[in-house]
N, C-alpha and C positions, 0 to 999 in steps of 0.2 A: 859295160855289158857288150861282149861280144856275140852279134845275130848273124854273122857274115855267111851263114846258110842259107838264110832268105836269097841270097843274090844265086843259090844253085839249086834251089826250090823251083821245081816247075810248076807253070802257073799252068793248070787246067780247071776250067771252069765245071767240068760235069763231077768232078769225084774232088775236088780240093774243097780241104776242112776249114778253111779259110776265107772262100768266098761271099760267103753271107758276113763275112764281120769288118766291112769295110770302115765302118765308124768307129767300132774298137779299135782296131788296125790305127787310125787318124788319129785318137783320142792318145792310146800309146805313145805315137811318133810325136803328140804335142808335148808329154810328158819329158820328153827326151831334148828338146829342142834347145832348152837353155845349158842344161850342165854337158849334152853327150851329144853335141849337135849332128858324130857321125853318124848314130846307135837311127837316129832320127829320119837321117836321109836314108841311112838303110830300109826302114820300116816305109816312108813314104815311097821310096824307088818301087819296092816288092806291091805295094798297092796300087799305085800308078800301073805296072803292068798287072795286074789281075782284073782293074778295075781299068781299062782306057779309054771308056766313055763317060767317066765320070771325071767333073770338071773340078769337084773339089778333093778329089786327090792327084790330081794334077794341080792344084792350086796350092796344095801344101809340100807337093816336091819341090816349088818355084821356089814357095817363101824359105823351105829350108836352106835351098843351093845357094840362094840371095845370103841370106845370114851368114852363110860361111864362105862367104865371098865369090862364088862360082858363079858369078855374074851371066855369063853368056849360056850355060845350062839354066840358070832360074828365067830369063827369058824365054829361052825355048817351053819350058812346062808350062809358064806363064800363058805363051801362047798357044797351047794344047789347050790348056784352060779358057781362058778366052773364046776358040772356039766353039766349044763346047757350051759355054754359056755367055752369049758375046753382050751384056748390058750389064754383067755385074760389077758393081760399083768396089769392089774390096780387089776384084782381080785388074779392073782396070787402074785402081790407084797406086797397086803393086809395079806394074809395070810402067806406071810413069816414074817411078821412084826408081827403077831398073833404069829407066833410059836417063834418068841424071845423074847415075852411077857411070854409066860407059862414057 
């Protein structure tokens, strides 16, 4: 499944039909993650920007880019994520698991 539109989808928060389905969006990109791991990052990247205060779609761009070996991107979301919710116990064990990867 090709989405490579989302990447030239502009994100606007006041009029985008897609704002409110941030979980769908996640639930989607989870669906994706084992057989179309690209289809996946696509849908997490396009939510991570729409949604950038949110730590768990930042959390699930991390875990995708980790999966598909993009080590040094799943860090960085990793630590967007983090920030954003700096005690969670799933984003921090990602990221340890990141740093015995590098």
């Amino acid at each position: 499944m090709d989405i490579k539109w989302l990447s030239f989808h502009r994100c606007d928060r006041t009029n985008d039909i897609y704002y409110s389905k941030e979980k769908e969006i996640n639930i989607l990109g989870k669906m994706f993650i084992d057989n179309t791991i690209e289809t996946a990052i696509q849908l997490f990247s396009y939510n991570s920007r729409l949604h950038a205060e949110s730590w768990q779609a930042q959390f699930n761009l991390g875990y995708a880019y980790k999966e598909y070996g993009e080590i040094s991107l799943a860090r960085k979301y990793l630590c967007k994520a983090q920030a954003l919710n700096p005690d969670n116990k799933d984003i921090i064990r990602l990221l340890n698991e990141v740093s015995k990867i590098e």
